[in-house]
N, C-alpha and C positions, 0 to 999 in steps of 0.2 A: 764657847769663848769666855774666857774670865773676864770680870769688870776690871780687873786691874790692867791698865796702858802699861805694858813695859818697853823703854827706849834702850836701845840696842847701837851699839857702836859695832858697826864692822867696819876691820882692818881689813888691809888689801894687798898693800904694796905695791904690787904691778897689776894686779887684776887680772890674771893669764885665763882668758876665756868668758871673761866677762861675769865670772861667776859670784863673783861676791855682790855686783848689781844684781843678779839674777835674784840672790835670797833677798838681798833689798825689797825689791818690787814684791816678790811671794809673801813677803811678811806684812809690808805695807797692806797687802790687798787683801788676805785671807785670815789674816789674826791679830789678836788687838795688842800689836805692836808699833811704836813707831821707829823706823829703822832710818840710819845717816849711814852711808860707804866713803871709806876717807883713803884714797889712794894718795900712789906719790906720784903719780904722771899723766897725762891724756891717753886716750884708748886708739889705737887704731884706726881709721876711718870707717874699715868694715863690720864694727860690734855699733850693736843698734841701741845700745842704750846710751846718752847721754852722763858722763860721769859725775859725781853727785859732788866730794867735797877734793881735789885735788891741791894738797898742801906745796909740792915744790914750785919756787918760785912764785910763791904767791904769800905776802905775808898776811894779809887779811882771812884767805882760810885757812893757814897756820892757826891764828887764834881764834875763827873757831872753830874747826878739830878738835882743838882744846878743850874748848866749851862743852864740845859735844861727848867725848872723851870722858870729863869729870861731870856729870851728868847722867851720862846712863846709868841703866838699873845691871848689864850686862855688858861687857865687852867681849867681843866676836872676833878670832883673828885666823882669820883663812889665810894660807897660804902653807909655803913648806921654811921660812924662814925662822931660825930659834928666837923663840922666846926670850925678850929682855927687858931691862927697865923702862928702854924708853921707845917709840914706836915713830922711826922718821923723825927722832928729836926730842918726838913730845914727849913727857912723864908718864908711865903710867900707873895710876893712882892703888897705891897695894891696897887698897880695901874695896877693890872690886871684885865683883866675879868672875870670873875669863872662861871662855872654852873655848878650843882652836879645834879647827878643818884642816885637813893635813889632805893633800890634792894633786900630788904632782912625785916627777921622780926624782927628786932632791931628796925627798924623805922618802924612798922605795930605797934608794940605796945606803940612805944613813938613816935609816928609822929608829937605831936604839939609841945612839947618843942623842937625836931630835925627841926621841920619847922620854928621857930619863928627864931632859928639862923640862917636858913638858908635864910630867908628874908633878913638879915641883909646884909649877907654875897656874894649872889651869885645874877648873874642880873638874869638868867634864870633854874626854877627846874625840871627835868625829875623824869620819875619812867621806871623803867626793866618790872614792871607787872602792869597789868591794876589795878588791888586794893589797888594800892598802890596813886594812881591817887584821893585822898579823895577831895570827894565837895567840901568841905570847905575852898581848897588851891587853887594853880595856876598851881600844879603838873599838869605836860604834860606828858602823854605816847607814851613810844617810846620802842619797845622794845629790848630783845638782840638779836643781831645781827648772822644769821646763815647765813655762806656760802652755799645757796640749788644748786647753780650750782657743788658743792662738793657731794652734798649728791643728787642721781640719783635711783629713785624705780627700786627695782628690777621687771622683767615682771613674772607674776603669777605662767606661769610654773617653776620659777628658785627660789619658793619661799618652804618654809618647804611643803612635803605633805600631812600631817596632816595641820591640821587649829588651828594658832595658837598665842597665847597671849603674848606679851612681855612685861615685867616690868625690869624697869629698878634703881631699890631705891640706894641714897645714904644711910638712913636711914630708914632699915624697919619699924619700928615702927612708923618714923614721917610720911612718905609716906601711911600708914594703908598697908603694904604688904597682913596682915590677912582676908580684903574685900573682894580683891579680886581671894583668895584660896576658901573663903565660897563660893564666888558666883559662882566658875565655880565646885563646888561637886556636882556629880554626873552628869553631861552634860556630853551626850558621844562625842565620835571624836573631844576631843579637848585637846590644849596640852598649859600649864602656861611655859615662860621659863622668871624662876629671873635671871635678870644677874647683876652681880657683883664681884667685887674683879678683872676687867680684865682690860686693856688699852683700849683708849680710842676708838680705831679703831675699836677692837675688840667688842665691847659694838656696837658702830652702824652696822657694820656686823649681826650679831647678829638680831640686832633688825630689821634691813631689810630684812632678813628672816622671820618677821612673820606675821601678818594680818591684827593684830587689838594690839592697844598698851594702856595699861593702867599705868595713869602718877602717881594720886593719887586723895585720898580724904582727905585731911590735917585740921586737927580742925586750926581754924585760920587765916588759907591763902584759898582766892578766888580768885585766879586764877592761870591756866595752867602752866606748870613751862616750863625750858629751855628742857626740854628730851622730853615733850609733841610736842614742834615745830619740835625738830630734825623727831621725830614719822612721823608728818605731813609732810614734807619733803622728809622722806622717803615711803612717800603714803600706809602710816597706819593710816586704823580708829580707831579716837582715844580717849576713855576715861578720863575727870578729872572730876574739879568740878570749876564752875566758875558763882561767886556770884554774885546779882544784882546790887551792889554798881562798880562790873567789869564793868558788862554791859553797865551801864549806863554813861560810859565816852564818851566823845565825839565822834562821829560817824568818822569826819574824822582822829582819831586817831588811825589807822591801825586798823580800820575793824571788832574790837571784836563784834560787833552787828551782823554782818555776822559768823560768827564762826563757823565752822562747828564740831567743838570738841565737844564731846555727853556728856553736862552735868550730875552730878546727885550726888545724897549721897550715903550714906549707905544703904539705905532701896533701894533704886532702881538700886544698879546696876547689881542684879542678873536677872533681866528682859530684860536691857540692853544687857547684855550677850547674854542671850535667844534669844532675837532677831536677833542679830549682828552675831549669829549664823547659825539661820533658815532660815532667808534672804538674801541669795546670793546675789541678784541684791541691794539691801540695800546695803551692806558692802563694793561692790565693788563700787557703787557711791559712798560711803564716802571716801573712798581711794584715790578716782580722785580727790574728793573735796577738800579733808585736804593736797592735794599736792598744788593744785592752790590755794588755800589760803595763805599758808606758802610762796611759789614761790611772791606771788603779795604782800602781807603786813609785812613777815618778815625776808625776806631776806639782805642780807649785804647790798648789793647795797640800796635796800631801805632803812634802816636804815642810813646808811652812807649819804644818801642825805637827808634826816630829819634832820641829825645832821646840817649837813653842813651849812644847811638853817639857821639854829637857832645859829651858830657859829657868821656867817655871818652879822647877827643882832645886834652882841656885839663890832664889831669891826667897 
């Protein structure tokens, strides 16, 4: 860890998925950074963190965002929005550092005009998901950041005793919820549980209670999303779908080449099932697997010192 404190402005916006608090807390905890999250709005009831500096409607942390803003050593701006002078108003000070996280499918679909500004603009570009990481650019992937010394598997006997599937949708219909109802009709001794509509605790609970976890098959997006790591984490094998254009990033780029999440579309994931099923010894290596993976490539700590690294370069 360097002796130098470096202060860190993360931008947010909306904060879709809680993830700019996420590297907040990573950075706070595991590197000698001191990190502020400056969104524009309150968080949904069901994200477990409390939001840090919420500027609309509030003039008092208007100024200081500000503060905190022209102060950093580093300004951080996650999200998929262009790049501009001023952020929710504020200025931002041209003789800063910048480096943006590109996270979502705003910039899956407009990546090259989101990129060209963001050349301009930022010394260093990340991506949250590996496909978002396009050839073509300098997008680095790093992803978001899960505390897994938080999330702890449950041991087998303490797990549902039926054998069972958890989905977790923000959006049924974006997520395909209807794949994976077809693919498990008619399999006996197995049980689907959708969870939704609950806090956030309550969701991972939940979800650690089951076996094998399916993220999605999303037209559009190639690759595994944040609920799929948590899955991992909590040593569930685990279902998505993750494209070649994924794969193919950089090896030392946490490890998606290694990946033990069981790809596939639509046409295959009823066989998938079938297997994940029949194969006791199968499911339960995968379980071990998709723990040590998550535990070693995307965990806080990890993330936090990737960031760090790449902070470190700007200043």
């Amino acid at each position: 860890m360097s002796d130098k404190t470096l202060y860190i402005a993360i931008l947010s916006g909306d904060d879709c998925g809680n993830s700019g608090h996420k590297l907040m807390h990573a950075l706070n905890k595991y590197v000698n950074c001191k990190a502020r999250c400056i969104v524009a709005r309150g968080a949904p009831s069901a994200y477990p963190y409390k939001r840090d500096i919420i500027v609309e409607g509030n003039p008092q942390n208007r100024k200081l965002a500000t503060q905190v803003i022209n102060e950093a050593d580093i300004i951080h701006i996650k999200g998929d929005q262009v790049i501009e002078a001023k952020f929710l108003g504020i200025p931002l000070p041209k003789n800063k550092p910048i480096i943006v996280t590109r996270s979502g499918s705003i910039y899956r679909r407009n990546y090259r005009k989101i990129y060209r500004g963001d050349l301009k603009l930022s010394r260093i570009r990340t991506a949250f998901m590996a496909d978002l990481a396009f050839a073509d650019t300098d997008v680095i992937f790093i992803p978001h950041p899960i505390d897994t010394n938080d999330l702890v598997p449950l041991p087998l006997e303490k797990r549902s005793g039926v054998l069972t599937i958890s989905h977790s949708p923000t959006n049924r219909r974006a997520k395909r919820t209807e794949l994976i109802q077809r693919a498990i009709a008619g399999i006996p001794n197995i049980r689907l549980d959708i969870i939704q509509k609950v806090k956030y605790n309550e969701c991972l609970r939940r979800k650690g209670l089951a076996h094998i976890f399916y993220d999605r098959i999303q037209q559009g997006v190639g690759s595994y999303g944040n609920s799929a790591i948590e899955a991992c984490a909590l040593g569930l094998a685990t279902i998505s779908y993750i494209s070649d254009q994924a794969r193919n990033v950089k090896p030392e780029m946490l490890g998606v080449n290694n990946c033990p999440i069981l790809s596939t579309n639509p046409n295959g994931l009823r066989q998938i099932v079938q297997k994940l099923v029949n194969e006791h010894e199968l499911r339960k290596s995968l379980m071990q697997k998709c723990r040590e993976w998550a535990v070693k490539w995307h965990s806080s700590e990890v993330v936090a010192k990737k960031f760090d690294e790449l902070y470190r370069k700007m200043v």
